[in-house]
N, C-alpha and C positions, 0 to 999 in steps of 0.2 A: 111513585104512587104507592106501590106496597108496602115501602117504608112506613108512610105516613099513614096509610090503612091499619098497617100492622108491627107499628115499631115492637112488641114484643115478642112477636114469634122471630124476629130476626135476631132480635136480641139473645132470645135461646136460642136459636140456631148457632149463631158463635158461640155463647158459651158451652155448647156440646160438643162443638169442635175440639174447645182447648180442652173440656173436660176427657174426649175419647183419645186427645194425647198425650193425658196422663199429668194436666197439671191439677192441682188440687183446688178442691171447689171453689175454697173461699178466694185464691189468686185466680179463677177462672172470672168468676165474679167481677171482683173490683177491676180483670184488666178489661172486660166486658165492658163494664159502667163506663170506664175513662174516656174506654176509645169511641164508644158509642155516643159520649157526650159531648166530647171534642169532634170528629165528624163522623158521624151516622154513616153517611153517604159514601165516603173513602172506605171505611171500615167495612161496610156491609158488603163494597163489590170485592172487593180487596180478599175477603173471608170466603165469601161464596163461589166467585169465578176465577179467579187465581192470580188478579193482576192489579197493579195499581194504577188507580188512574192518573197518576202526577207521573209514571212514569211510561207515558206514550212515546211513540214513534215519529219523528220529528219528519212530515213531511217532505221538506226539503233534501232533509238526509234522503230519503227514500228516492225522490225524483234524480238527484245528485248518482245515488248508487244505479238506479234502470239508464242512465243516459252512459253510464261507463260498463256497465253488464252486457247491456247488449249489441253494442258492436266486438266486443271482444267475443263474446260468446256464438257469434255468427260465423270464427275463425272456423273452426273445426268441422261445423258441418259442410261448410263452403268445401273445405279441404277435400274429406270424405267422398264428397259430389266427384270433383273434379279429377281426382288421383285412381280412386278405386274401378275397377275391372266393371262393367255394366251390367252382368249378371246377378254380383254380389251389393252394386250399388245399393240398393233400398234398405240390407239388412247391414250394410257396414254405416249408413249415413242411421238410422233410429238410433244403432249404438254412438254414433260421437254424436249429437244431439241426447241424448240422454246425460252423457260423460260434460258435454256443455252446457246441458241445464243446473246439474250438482253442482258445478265448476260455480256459475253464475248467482246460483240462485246462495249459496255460501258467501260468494264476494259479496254480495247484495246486503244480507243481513250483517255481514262484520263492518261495511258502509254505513251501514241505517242503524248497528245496536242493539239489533233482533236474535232471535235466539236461531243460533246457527241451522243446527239440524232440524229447525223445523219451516225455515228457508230452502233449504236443501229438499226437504220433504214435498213441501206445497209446490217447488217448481217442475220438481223431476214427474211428480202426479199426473199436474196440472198440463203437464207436456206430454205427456204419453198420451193423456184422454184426447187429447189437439189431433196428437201427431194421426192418432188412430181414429180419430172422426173423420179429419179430411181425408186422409189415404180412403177408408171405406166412400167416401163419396166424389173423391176423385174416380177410384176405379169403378161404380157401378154410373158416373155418369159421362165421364172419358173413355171407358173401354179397357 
């Protein structure tokens, strides 16, 4: 819709881009015109948000990589649990769960063709906030 509201201010927006990296106005211009008149659409998200959209994340790949992630990645903490001393359990099992979310969440994105480390990034996060929501409400409602 903004496109269509406002096909020129996006159009300046790219060509500011190319201008602030130093390409010269008049090839700022015409590669502006081309690509804006070939697709708008590709070109404006492409320019503004950083990705393309012809080149997404093939579902399948993704469902394919979480069905081989996470039974591998369940090795370690499983281990952690069972092997380690009961005093140190809780702080030896966050760290191999941490060690098997990086582990995972890397295998995941080199399956699916995502940018590694920020698979790495989003799962190691997304698992600490987990792991440390339910501990906090395990322990004030378990004891």
């Amino acid at each position: 819709m903004a496109l269509k509201n406002n096909y020129q201010h996006e159009f300046d927006f790219i060509k500011e881009k190319y201008l602030a990296r130093g390409i010269a106005p008049e090839l700022a211009h015409k590669a502006t015109y081309e690509m804006m008149t070939k697709d708008p659409v590709r070109t404006t998200i492409r320019e503004r948000f950083g990705f393309d959209v012809q080149n997404v994340i093939n579902p399948y790949d993704a469902a394919f990589a979480s069905l081989v992630s996470f039974p591998i990645g369940s090795i370690l903490p499983l281990a952690s649990i069972s092997l380690s001393n009961p005093s140190d359990r809780v702080l030896i099992t966050f760290i191999a769960v941490i060690i098997a979310l990086a582990i995972t969440g890397y295998s995941a994105a080199i399956l699916s063709k995502a940018n590694r480390w920020r698979g790495v990034l989003r799962n190691v996060i997304s698992g600490i906030l987990t792991m440390v929501v339910t501990y906090t409400i395990g322990t004030l409602i378990g004891g």
